[in-house]
C-alpha positions in Angstrom: 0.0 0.0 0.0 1.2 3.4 -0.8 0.6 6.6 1.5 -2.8 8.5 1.2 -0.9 11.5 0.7 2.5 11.3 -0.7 2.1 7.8 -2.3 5.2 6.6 -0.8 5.1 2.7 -0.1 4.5 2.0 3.6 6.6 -0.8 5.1 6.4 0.5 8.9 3.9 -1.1 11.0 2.7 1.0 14.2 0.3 -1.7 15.5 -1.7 -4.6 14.6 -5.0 -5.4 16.0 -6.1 -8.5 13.8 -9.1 -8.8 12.3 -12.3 -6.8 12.9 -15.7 -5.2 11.3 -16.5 -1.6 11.1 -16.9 -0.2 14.6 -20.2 1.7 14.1 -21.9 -1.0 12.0 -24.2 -2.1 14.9 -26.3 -5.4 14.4 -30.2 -5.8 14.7 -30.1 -9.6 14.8 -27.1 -10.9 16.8 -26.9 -13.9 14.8 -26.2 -12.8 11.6 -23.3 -12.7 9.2 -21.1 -8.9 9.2 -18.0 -8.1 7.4 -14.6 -7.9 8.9 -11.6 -6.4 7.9 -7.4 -6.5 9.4 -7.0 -3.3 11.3 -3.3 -2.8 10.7 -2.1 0.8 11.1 1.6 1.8 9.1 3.8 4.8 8.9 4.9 6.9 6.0 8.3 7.1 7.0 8.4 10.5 4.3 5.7 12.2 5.3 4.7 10.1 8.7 1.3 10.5 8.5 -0.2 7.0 10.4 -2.9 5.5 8.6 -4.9 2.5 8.4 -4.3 -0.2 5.7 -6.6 0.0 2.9 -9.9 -2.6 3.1 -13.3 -1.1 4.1 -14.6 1.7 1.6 -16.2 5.2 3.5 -19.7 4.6 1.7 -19.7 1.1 3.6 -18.4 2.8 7.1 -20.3 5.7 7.0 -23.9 4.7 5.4 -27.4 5.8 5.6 -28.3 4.3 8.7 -24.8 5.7 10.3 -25.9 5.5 14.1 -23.4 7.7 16.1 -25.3 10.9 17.3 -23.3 14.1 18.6 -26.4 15.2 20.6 -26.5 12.5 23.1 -23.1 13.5 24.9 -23.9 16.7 27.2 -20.0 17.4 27.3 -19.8 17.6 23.4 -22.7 20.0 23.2 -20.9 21.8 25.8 -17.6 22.3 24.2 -19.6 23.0 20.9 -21.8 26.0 22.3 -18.3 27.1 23.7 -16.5 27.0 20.0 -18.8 28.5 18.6 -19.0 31.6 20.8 -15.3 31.6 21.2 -15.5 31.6 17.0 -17.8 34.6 16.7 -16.2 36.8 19.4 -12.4 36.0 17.5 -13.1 36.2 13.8 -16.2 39.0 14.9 -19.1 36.8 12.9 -22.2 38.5 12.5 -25.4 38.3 10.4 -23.5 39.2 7.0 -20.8 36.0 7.5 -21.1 32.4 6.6 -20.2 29.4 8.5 -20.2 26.2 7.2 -19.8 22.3 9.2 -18.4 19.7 7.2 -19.0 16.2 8.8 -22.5 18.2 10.4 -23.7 15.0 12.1 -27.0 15.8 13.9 -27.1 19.5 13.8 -25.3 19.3 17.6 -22.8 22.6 16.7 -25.0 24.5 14.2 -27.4 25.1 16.3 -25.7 27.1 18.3 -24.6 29.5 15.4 -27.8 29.3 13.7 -29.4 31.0 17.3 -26.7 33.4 16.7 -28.0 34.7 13.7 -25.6 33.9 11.5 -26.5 31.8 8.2 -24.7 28.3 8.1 -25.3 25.2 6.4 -23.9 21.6 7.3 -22.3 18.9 4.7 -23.2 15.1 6.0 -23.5 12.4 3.9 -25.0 10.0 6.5 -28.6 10.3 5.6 -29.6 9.5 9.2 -27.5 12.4 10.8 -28.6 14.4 8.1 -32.1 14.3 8.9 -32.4 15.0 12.4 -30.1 18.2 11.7 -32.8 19.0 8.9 -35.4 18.6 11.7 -33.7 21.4 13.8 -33.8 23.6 11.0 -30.3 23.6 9.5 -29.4 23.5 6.0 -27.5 20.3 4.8 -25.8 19.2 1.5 -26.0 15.6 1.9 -23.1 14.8 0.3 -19.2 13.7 1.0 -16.5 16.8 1.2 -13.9 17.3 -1.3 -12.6 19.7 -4.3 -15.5 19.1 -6.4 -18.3 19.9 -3.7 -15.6 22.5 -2.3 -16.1 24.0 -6.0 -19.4 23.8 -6.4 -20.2 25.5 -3.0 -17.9 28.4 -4.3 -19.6 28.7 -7.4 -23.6 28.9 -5.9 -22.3 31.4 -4.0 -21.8 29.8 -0.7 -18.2 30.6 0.1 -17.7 30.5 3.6 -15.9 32.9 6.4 -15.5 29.9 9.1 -15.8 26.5 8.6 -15.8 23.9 11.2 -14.4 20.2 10.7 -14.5 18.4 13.9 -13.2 14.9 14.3 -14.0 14.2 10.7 -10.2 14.7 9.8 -9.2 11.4 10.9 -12.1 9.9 9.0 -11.5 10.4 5.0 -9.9 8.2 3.0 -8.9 10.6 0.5 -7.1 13.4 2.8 -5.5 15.6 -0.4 -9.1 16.1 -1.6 -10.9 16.4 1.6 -8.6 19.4 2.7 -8.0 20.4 -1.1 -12.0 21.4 -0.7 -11.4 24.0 2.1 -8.9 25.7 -0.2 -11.7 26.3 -2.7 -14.9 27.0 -0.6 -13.0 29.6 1.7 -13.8 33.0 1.0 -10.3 35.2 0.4 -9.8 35.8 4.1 -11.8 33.0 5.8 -10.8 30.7 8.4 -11.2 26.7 8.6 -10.8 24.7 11.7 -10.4 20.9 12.8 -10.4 19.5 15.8 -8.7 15.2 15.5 -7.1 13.3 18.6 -3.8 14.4 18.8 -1.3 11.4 17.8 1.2 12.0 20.2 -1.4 11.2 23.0 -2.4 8.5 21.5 1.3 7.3 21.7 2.4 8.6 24.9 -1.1 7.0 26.5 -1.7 4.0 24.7 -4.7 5.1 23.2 -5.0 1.8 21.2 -8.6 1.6 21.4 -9.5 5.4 19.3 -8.2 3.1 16.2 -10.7 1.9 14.4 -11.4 1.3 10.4 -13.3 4.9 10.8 -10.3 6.7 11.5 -8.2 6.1 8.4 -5.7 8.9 9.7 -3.8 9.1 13.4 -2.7 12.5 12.9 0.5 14.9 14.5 1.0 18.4 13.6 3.7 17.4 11.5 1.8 15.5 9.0 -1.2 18.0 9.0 1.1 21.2 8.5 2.5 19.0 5.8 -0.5 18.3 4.0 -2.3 21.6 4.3 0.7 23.1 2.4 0.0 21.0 -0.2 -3.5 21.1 -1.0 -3.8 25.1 -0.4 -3.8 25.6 3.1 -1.8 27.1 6.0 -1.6 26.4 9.5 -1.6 29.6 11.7 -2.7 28.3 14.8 -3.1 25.7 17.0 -4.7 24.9 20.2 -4.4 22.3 22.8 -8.1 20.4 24.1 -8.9 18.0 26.6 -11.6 16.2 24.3 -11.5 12.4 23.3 -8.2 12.3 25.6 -6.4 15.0 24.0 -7.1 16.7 20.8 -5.7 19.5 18.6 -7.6 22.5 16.8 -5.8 23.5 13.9 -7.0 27.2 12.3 -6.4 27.2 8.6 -6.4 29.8 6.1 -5.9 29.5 2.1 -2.2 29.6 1.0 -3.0 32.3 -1.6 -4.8 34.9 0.3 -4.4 34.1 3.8 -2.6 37.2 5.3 -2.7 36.0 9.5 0.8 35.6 10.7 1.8 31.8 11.8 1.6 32.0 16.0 4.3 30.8 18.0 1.9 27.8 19.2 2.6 26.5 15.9 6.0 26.8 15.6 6.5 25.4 19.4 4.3 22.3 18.9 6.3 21.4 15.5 9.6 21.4 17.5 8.1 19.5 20.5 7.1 16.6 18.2 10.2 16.7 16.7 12.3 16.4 19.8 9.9 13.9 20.7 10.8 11.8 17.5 7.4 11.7 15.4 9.7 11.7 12.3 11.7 9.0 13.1 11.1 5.0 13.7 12.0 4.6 16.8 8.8 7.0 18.0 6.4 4.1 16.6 8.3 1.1 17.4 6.9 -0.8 21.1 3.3 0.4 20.9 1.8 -3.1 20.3 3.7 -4.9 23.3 1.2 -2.1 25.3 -1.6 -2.6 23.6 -1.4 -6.5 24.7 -0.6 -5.4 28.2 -4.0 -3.5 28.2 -5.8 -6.4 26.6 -4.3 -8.8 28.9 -5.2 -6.3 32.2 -8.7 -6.4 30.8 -9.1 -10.1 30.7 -7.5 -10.4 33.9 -9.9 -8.5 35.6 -13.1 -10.1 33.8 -11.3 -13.5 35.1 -11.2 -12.8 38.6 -14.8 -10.9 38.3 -16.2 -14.6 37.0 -13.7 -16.4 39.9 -15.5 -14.5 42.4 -19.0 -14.6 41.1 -19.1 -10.7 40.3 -20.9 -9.1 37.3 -19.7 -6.8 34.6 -21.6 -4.7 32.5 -20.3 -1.6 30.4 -21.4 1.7 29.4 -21.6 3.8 26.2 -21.3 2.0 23.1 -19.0 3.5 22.0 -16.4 2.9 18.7 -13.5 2.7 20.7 -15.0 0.0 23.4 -15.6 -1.7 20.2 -12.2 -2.1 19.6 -11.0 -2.5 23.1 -13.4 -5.9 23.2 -12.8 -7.2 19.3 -9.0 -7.0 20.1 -9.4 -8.8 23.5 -11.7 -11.3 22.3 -14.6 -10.1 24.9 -17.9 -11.2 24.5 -22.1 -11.6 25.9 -20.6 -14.5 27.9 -18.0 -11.4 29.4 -20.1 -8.4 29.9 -23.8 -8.6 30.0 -24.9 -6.0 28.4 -24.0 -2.3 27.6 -26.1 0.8 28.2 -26.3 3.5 25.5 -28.6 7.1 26.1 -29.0 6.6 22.0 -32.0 5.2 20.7 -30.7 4.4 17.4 -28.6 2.1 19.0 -30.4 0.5 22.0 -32.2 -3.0 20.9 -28.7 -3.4 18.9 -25.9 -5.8 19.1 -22.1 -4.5 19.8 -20.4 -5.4 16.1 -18.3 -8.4 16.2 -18.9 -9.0 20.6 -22.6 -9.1 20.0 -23.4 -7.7 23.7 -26.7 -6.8 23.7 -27.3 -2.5 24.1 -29.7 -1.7 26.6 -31.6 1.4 28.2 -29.9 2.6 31.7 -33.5 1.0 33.0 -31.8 -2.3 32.6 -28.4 -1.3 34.2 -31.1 -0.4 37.4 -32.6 -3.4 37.4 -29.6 -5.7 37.1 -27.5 -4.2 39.4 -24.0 -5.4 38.0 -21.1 -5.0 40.5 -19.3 -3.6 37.6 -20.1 -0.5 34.7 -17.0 -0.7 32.4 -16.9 2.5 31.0 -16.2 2.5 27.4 -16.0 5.8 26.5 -13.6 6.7 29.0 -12.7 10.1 28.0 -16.6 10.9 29.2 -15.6 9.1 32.7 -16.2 12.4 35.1 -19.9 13.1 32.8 -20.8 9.2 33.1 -19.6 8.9 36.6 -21.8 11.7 37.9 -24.6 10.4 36.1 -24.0 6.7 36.9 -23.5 7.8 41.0 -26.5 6.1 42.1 -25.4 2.4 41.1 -22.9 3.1 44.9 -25.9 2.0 46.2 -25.8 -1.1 45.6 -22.1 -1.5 46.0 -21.4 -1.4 42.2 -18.1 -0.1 41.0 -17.0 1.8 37.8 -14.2 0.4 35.6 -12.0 1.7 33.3 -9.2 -0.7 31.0 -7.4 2.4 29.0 -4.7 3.4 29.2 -4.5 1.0 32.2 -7.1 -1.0 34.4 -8.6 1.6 37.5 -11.3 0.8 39.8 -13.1 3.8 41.2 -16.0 4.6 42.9 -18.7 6.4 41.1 -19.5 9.7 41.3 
């Protein structure tokens, strides 16, 4: 396979997590046939962008019945109502600008400009998403992003002065023309941002379990600054979040018009993943002898839970528990069942574990001595809301980056 961006050949492998299928393509009958795929991630050792080999096309991942939902995370819609007013208030927005979402999902972040005042429209090509941010009002092009779409915006007239791409970097297979189409739909002195997990936490923490066929792209300043340049873009900015476990925002404006000087958060964060060695071999080498140390805390645990008659149940199903129980071979038999706030996914089956998802009425009525969280980067939002199961003596759990017991609440 050759790199998704420079098209050099890829020989390095990062990790291996064998074989699984798409993490978001939930099951209605847990007895049926589903598609898997190797989940092998390698390193372009020219341009060292991380990627996922090549198996699962993004109309198969990301289809019409697409079930992940931003609205159902208070936290998200939180940090979303906060960009956006931290957006208008920098780059002064107002009732003459434009903003446009790529990657729109349900309408969770336009709402919050369209209440501003300010005209927006969305692009989501997961007609399920699409919908319920058509039923909050918002204008969506129901479509995938890239130069030709990018183009076509430009020419009806729909040029933007912001535009927002969160955690949607990470997910095109074709990353030159997905960030090629910023370059053309950005008015002369507009601004694009992206928020993606930050691939040097990923490395540092073990984050094994935030790869997924999804994410085709684990991404470092390095390799982003990298492709912007070459596909008409130029890094200015950069901030550091707290989101998915540690994320970066990127602020981009067009190569050929863009007159906002390059800050010094830029230039600090390129030398930092230098020093740390993100262009070099060694960085990636000895990641998958952690990843087996996390599988093999997780299983330890679920062993002595079964030795001493306990029961284990997890919560959120979300893509990265997905991977965490595909890699460590975690089933129904393991953990009982898994609550989700998402309707569009309770009365579902896990892909490839098959545990059943549930309401959190079940989760009160069961009483497991154990909630596995799997979404453990919402662990302070779930453990507030899950502080009632202490009565009953039940304990939250958490297997990434390591195994932790904690109390809830």
């Amino acid at each position: 396979m050759d790199c998704r961006h420079c098209r050099t050949e890829l020989q390095l492998v990062f990790v291996d997590l064998d074989n699984s299928p798409p993490s978001n393509a939930y099951l209605s009958d847990p007895a049926a046939e589903e598609a898997s795929y190797p989940l092998k991630v390698l390193v372009c050792t020219n341009c060292w962008l991380v990627q996922t080999e090549d198996h699962a096309a993004a109309d198969e991942l990301f289809d019409t019945e697409y079930a992940y939902f931003s609205s159902y995370s208070a936290s998200w819609l939180k940090h979303s109502e906060q960009y956006v007013n931290d957006m208008i208030e920098r780059f002064e927005l107002d009732g003459g600008s434009c903003v446009m979402e790529v990657a729109a999902n349900d309408g969770y972040l336009l709402q919050y400009v369209a209440a501003a005042g300010i005209p927006c429209y969305g692009v989501e090509p997961t007609t399920s998403t699409a919908t319920a941010a058509r039923d909050k009002g918002i204008d969506i092009v129901e479509e995938f992003f890239g130069v030709e779409l990018g183009r076509r915006l430009a020419a009806d007239g729909r040029r933007a002065d912001l535009t927002a791409a969160n955690n949607v970097l990470a997910h095109v297979p074709d990353i030159n023309d997905f960030v090629g189409g910023f370059a053309e739909v950005l008015k002369s002195d507009g601004v694009s941002t992206f928020e993606f997990p930050h691939l040097g936490v990923l490395v540092s923490e073990g984050l094994f379990d935030t790869i997924y066929h999804e994410h085709y792209s684990y991404l470092s300043l390095t390799a982003v600054d990298r492709i912007f340049s070459a596909n008409g873009l130029t890094v200015f900015d950069v901030e550091r979040l707290s989101t998915h476990g540690g994320s970066l925002r990127v602020f981009a404006q067009r190569s050929d018009t863009g007159a906002r000087p390059i800050t010094a958060a830029v230039t600090d964060l390129l030398a930092r993943e230098q020093a740390d060695g993100v262009s070099t071999a060694t960085y990636y080498q000895g990641f998958q002898p952690r990843v087996d140390a996390i599988r093999d805390g997780l299983l330890r645990f679920l062993a002595e839970a079964e030795a001493d008659g306990r029961t284990v149940a997890a919560y959120g199903a979300a893509a990265k528990g997905n991977t965490l129980l595909n890699y460590s071979g975690v089933g129904a038999d393991r953990v009982a069942f898994v609550v989700d706030a998402n309707p569009h996914k309770q009365g579902q089956f896990l892909p490839g574990s098959r545990v059943p998802i549930v309401d959190e009425s079940v989760l009160q009525e069961r009483r497991p001595d154990y909630v596995l969280v799997l979404p453990w980067n919402l662990m302070t939002e779930i453990g507030g809301q899950l502080s009632y199961i202490a009565d009953w003596g039940g304990r939250l759990v958490r297997a990434v980056p390591a195994l932790e017991i904690s109390e809830p609440g």
